[in-house]
N, C-alpha and C positions, 0 to 999 in steps of 0.2 A: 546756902550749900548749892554749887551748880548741880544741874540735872544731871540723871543717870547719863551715860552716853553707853546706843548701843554697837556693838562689837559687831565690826561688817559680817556677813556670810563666806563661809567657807568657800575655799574653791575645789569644785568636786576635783579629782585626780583624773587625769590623760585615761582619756580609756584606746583601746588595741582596736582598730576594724576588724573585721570577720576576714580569713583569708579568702582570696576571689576563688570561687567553683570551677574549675576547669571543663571548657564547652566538651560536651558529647559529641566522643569518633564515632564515624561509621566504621563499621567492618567491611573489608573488601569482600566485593559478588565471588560466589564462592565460583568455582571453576565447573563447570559442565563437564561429564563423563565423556570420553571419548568416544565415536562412532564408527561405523563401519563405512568407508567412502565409497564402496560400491557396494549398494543394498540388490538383492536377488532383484531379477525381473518382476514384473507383474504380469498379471494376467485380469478376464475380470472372472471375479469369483463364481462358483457354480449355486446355481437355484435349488440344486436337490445337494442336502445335508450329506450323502454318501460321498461327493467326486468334492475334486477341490476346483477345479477350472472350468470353465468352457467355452465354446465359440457359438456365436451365431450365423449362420450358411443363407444365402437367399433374400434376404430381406426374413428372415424367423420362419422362412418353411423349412429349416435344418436347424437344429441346435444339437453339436457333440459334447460332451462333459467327459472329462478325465483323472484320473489321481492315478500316482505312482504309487509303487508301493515301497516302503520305508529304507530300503535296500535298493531302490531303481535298477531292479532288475523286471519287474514283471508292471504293467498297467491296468487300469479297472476302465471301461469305456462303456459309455451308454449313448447313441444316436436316437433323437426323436425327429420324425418327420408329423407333416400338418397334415400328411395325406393317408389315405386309409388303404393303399396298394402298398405295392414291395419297395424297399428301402437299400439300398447298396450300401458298404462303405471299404474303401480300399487304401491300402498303403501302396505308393508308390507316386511316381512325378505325371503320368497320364492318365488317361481313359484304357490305351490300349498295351498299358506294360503294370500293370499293377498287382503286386504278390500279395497272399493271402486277404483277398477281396470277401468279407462277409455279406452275401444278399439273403435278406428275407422274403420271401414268397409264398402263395399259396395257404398262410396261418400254420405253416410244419414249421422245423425247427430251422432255423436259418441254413443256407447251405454254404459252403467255403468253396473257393475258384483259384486258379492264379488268372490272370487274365493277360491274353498275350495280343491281344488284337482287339479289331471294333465287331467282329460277326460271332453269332453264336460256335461255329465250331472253333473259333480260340479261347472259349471261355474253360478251361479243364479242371474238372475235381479233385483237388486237392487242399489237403492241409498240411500246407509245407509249414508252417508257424509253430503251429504248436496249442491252440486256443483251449480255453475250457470256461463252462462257467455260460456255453451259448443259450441263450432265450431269447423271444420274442414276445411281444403285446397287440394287439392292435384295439383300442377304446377309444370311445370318443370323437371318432374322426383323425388319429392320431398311429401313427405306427413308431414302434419303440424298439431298439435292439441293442442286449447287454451283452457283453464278451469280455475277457480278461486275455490276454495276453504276453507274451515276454517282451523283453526291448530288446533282446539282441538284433541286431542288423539296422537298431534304427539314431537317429541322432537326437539324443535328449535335447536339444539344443535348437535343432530345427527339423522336426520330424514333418512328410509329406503325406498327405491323407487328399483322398477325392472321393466325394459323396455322388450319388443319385439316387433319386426317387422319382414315383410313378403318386401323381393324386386319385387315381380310381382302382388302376388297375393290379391283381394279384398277382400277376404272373407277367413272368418278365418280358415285356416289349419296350418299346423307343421311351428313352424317361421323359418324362416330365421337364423335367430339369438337371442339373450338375453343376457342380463346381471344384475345381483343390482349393485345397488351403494351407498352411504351413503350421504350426503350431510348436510352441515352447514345451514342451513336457516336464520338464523340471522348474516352471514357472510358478508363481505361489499369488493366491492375490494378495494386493495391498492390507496391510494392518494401519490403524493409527499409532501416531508416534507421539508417546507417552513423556519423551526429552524436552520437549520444546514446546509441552502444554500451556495454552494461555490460560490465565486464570479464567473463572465464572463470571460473568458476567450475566447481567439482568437483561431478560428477554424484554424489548420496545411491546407497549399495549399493542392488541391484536385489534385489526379491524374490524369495524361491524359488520358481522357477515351479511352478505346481501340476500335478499329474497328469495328462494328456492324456484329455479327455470327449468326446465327440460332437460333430462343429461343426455350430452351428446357427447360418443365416443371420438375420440382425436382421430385425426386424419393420419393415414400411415406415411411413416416418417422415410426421406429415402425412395418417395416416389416422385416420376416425372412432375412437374407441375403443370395446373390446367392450366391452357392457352385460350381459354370459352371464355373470355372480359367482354361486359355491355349490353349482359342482359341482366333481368331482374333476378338473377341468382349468382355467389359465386362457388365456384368449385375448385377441390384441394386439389387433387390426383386426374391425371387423364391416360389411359393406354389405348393403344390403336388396334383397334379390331379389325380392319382391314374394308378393302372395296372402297376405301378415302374418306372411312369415318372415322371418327375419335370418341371414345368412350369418356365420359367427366363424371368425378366422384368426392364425395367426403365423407366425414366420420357418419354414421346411424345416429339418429336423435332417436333415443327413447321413446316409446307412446308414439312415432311417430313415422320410424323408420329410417330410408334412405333413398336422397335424391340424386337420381340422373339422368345424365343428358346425352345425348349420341348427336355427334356435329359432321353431319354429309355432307360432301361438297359435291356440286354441280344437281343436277334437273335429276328425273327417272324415279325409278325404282327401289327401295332396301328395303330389305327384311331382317329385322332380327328376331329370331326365334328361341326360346325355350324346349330343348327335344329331351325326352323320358330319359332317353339312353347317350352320353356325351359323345359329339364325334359322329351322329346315324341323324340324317337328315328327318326318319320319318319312325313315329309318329312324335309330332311336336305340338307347342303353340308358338302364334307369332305373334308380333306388330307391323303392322305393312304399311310404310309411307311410301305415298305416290303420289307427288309435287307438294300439295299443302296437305293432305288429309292423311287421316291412318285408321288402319281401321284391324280390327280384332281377326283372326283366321285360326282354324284347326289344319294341319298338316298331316292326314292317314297314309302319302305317298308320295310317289315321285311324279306324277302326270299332273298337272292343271286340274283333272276331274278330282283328285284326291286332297283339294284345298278350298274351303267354304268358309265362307263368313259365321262368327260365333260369337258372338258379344257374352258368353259366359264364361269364357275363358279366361285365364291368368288373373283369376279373382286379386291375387294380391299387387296386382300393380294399378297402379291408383294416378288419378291428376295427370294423364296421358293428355298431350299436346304437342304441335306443332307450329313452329315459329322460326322468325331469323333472325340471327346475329350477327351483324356483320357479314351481311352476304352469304351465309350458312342456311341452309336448312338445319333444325334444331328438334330434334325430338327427347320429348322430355319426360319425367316418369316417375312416382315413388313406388319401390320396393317396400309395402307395409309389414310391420311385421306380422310372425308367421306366427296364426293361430290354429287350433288344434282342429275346432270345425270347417276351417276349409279347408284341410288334406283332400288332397284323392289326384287323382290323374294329372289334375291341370296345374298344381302347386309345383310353383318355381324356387320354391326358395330351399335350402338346404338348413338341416338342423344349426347347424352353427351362425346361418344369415349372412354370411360373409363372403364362403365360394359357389362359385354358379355357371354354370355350363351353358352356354349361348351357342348357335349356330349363327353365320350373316350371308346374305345373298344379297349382289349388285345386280341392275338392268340398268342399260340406257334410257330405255322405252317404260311400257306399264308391266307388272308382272307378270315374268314369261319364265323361260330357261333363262338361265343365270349363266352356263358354260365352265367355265374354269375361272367365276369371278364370285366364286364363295369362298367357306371355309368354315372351323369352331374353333371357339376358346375356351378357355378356363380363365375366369375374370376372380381373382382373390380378391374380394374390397379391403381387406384388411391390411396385405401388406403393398397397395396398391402396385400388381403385378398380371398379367396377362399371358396364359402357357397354349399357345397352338395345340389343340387337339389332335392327333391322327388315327384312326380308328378303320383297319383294312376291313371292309362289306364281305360276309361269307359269301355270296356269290363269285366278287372277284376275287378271292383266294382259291376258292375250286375250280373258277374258269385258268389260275394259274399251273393250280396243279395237274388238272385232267389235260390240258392244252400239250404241257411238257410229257405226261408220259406218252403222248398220245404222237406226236412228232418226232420225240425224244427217243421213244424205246419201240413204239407197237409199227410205225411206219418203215423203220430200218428194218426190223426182224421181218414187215411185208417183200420188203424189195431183196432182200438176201436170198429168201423160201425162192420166190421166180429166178432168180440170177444161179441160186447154185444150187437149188433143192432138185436138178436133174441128175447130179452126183448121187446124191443119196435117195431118192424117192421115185417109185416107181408110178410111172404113166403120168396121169394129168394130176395126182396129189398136188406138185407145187404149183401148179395156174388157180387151181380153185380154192389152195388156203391163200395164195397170193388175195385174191379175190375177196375173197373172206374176209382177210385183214385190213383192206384197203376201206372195204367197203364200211367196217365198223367205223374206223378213221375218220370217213368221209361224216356219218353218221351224227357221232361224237363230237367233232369239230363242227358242224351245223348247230347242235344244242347247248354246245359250251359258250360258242362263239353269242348266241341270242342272249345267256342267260346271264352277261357282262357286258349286253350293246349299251344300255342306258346307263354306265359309270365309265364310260370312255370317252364321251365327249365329241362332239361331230366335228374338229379340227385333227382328231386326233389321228396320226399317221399311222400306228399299231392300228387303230378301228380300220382305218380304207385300206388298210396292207392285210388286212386278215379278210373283211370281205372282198377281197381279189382270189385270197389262196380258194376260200372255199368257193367262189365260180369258177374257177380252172378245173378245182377237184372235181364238179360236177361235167364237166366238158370229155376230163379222162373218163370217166364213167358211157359215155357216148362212144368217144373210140374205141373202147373197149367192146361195150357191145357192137359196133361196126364189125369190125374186126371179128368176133367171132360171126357173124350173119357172113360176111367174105369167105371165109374160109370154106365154104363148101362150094362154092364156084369159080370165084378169081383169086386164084391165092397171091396173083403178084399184088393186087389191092392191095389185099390181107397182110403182106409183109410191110407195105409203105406206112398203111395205117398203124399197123406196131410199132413198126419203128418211131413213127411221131408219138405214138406211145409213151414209149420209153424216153424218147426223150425229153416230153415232156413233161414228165412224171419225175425226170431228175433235174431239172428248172424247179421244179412247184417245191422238191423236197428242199433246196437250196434257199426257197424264199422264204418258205417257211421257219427253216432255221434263222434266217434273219428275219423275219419279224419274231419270233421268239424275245431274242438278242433287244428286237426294239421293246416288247414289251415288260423285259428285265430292266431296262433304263423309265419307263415310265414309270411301273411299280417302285423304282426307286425313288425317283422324283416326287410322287404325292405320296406315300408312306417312307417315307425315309426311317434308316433305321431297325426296321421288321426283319431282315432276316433272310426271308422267304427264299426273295428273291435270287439273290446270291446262292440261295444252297440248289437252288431249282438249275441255275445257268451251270454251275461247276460241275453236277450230275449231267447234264443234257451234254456239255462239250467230254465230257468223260464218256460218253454214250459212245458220242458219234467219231471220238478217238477211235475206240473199239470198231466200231462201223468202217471203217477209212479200212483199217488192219485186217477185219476179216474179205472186203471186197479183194484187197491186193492179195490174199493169200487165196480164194475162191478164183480171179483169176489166172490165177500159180497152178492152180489145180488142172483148170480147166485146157490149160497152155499145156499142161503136160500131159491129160489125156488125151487130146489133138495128136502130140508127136509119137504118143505109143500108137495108135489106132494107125498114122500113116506108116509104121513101121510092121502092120500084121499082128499089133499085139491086140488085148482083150479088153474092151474098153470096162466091163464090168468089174476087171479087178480095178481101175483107178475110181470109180464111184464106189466101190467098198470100202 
């Protein structure tokens, strides 16, 4: 029987592939919300959470903040100044046209002006604006003034404002400083924008921090740069103190203070000084280079006797030396900082360590008069910036005042009493107040004149034009008495010598009005600014308007009781 045979394997049946998965679409980037193609201004944001803007004035000795209010109709404003005197601030495009000007003065309540000029009498009281809301602060070294006000009249858009401030002083004299500025009122600061947010990203590891050094304040930004390269220090900031030095500075190191340097040029003498009071030569301390050396000095006056050597002075300035840079005399110096146990008299330093009140004096020679080759400053280290001091001496402020009425008002009303006081006064009344008057004149102008010789200046043309008036004045005084010792024997003398008199007593009044004149132009020149002056000259030429107008009408008078007398008529009725 053949073998089984086995039966091939089935053939499995066709199987179907899987249908192919169709690759995964993107969806299209969706479409970003429309924007606004012109986004509001900016401004930069304001530091106090109240105001929305504000600007920085000076290098940061002014900062004003602003916000309108939701209706821009009315503003909210807060001016801060660095300085601890009076603070202006005004709308308008000048100094000398500026309407509803608010100034702080005195720690009262701020006062309002319109301001129509540069002298005090065009500054006038008013609140043409409309303000409310006025306060003031002064803390810290820091003067503060808040007002609200309307915006009518002004341009949201580009409003004009002009600031001033005083760093010491309360009460209003020659500023400090000024500036306009323009500002956006409707301005908003920048926001971030939320549109076009990058995703998060992982912040790179932070670096090892490095070992803990000395902290030193940065140097202020926006200042000159020093020109002092090639000696073994360098320096950020330099400002020029005058008499051909340069002051060089940088930030205060911690623990350790602040270094500088004052770079003279040429041989002689400088002084820089530290004085009690800014702007008043004396009582001070100094530093006095003269050629290589320097040496420490107390300052109780204005004479040579009132300047002595003091090696315990100006405890806090430290590492004093002198050297050269580059052909420079270099005097150099830390300012340490200021501790509590050495206050007292000789301490330079100001609570904040930053501002500081210097005097300078140049010589050719070794230290002597200085002449007209000094000066002070106000040295900010902070925002490296330097404010010319002006500070008028009460002596010469009273040798200006008693000098003018004294020319101005009491000299005219002497020479009017002799010239027409025969009208109205009987017998010798107008020779002896004549007299009288002249004589205090003379008097007065000798005392005023001494007690403003040493801030005149031996160049000065007011000084030798003033001691000329008062040797003449003493000369009339001579003929005067002549003259009367004549009269009882040669009366023709007696008339000659009067008459040189007279005439030369209306020369002297004539010079004297012009040196007046000259020492309105001096007072302007080294106090610029003050005031004074200007109101002294406008009064005195107003005087002697009046003067000019009674002479011409006294001799009206006198012309016409002449022609009644040669007529028979009564000379008593025209001097009644």
């Amino acid at each position: 029987t053949p073998p089984p045979t086995t039966p091939p394997p089935a053939t499995p049946p066709p199987t179907t592939p899987p249908p192919a998965t169709p690759p995964p679409t993107t969806p299209p980037p969706a479409t970003p919300p429309p924007t606004d193609a012109t986004p509001p201004a900016a401004c930069t944001a304001s530091s106090d959470a109240a105001y929305t803007c504000m600007e920085s004035l000076l290098s940061g000795a002014i900062t004003v903040h602003w916000k309108l209010s939701a209706d821009e109709t009315s503003m909210s404003v807060m001016a801060v100044s660095t300085g601890s005197g009076y603070l202006g601030l005004g709308f308008g495009t000048s100094m000398s046209s500026s309407t509803g000007a608010i100034i702080a003065q005195d720690g009262s309540a701020p006062a309002l002006h319109d301001i129509n000029g540069r002298t005090r009498p065009q500054l006038a009281t008013s609140d043409s604006v409309g303000y409310t809301d006025l306060s003031q602060m002064r803390a810290g070294g820091t003067t503060t003034v808040k007002f609200t006000r309307p915006t009518q009249g002004l341009s949201l858009s580009q409003a004009t404002m002009i600031t001033a401030y005083h760093l010491t002083s309360e009460t209003l004299v020659y500023h400090t400083a000024r500036t306009p500025f323009t500002a956006q009122l409707n301005a908003s600061p920048p926001t971030p924008s939320s549109t076009n947010a990058s995703p998060p990203t992982t912040p790179p590891p932070r670096a090892a921090t490095p070992p803990p050094t000395a902290e030193s304040a940065p140097a202020p930004g926006g200042c000159t740069q020093s020109t002092l390269k090639g000696g073994s220090e360098e320096y950020a900031c330099e400002v020029e103190m005058g008499g051909g030095a340069g002051m060089h500075f940088g930030g205060a190191v911690r623990g350790q203070g602040r270094k500088v340097a004052l770079a003279m040029e040429g041989t002689g003498s400088y002084s820089l000084a530290w004085p009690e009071n800014a702007g008043l030569m004396a009582p001070a301390s100094a530093l006095v280079v003269e050629d290589s050396n320097v040496r420490r000095v107390r300052i109780t006056g204005k004479s040579s006797a009132a300047i002595a050597n003091d090696n315990s002075v100006l405890p806090d300035i430290e590492d004093v030396a002198v050297t050269t840079v580059n052909g420079k005399r270099v005097l150099s110096f830390r300012i340490a900082e200021a501790q509590t146990s050495r206050r007292g008299a000789h301490q330079t330093q100001q609570d904040d360590n930053d501002v500081v009140n210097f005097n300078w004096a140049a010589n050719p020679g070794p230290l002597g008069y200085h002449g007209t080759d000094r000066g002070s400053k106000t040295v900010d280290f902070a925002t490296g910036t330097a404010i010319a001091v002006v500070v008028v001496p009460s002596n010469v402020k009273t040798h200006a005042i008693v000098m003018s009425l004294l020319w101005g008002i009491l000299a005219p009303c002497g020479v009017l009493v002799k010239r027409f006081g025969p009208l109205c006064m009987p017998g010798k009344v107008p020779y002896f107040t004549h007299s009288g008057v002249m004589l205090v004149v003379l008097l007065a102008t000798t005392v005023a004149g001494a007690l403003a010789f040493s801030d005149m200046h031996g160049s000065s043309a007011h000084q030798k034009l003033g001691a000329t008036v008062v040797a003449v004045m003493w000369v009339q005084v001579l003929l005067a008495a002549g003259k009367a010792v004549l009269m009882g024997g040669n009366e023709s003398a007696a008339k000659y010598v009067g008459v040189g008199h007279a005439v030369l007593g209306s020369v002297l009044h004539i010079v004297a009005v012009a040196q007046m004149l000259v020492g309105v132009r001096d007072y302007n020149d080294r106090y610029p600014g003050d005031g004074l002056a200007d109101d002294i000259q406008w009064a005195v030429i107003a005087f002697l308007v009046a003067f000019v107008v009674a002479n011409v009408a006294g001799f009206a008078l006198k012309s016409s009781g002449k022609q009644k007398d040669e007529k028979g008529t009564q000379p008593t009725q025209t001097r009644q």
